[in-house]
N, C-alpha and C positions, 0 to 999 in steps of 0.2 A: 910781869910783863909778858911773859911767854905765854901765860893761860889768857891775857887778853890778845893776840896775837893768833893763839888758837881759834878761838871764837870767831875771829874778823874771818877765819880762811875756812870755815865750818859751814858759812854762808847762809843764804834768807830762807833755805830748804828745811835747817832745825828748826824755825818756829812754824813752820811749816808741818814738818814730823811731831812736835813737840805737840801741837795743838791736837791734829789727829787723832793722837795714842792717848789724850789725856781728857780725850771728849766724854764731858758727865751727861751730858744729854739725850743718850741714843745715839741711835745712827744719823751719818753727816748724808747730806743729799748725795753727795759720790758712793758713798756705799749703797743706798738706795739703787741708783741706774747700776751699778757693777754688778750689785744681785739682780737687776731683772733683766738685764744685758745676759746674763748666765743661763737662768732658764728662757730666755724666750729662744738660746743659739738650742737648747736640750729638746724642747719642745719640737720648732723647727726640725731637729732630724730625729726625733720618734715619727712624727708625721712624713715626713720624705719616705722613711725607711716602711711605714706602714702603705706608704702609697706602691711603693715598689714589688710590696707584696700584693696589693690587689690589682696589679698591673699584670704584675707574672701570672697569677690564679684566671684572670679574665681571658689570658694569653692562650689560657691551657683549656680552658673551658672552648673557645671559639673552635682552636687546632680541633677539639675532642667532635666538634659540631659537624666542621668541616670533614673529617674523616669517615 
């Protein structure tokens, strides 16, 4: 009684987990988007972070023109 009792209070989340962890298939569609949600945030600030570099170098090149 107490292990079915546990189970009732375990809730619809373990078939839930349970299916998840136990997928012979590959990867489930949520893993798909979570990996490319991943790299496109990676991608996204290489690019930022390269833009800001040819922002500063343009900065310095104009300064260098002007002076």
């Amino acid at each position: 009684m107490a292990r079915r009792l546990k189970r009732g209070l375990e809730g619809p989340g373990r078939a839930l987990r349970s299916h998840l962890g136990s997928s012979k298939f590959g990867l489930t569609t949520l893993e798909y988007v979570i990996g490319a949600g991943i790299i496109l945030v990676v991608l996204a600030g290489g690019i930022l972070a390269w833009n800001q570099g040819l922002v500063q170098k343009i900065g310095e090149l104009i300064s260098q023109l002007l002076s």
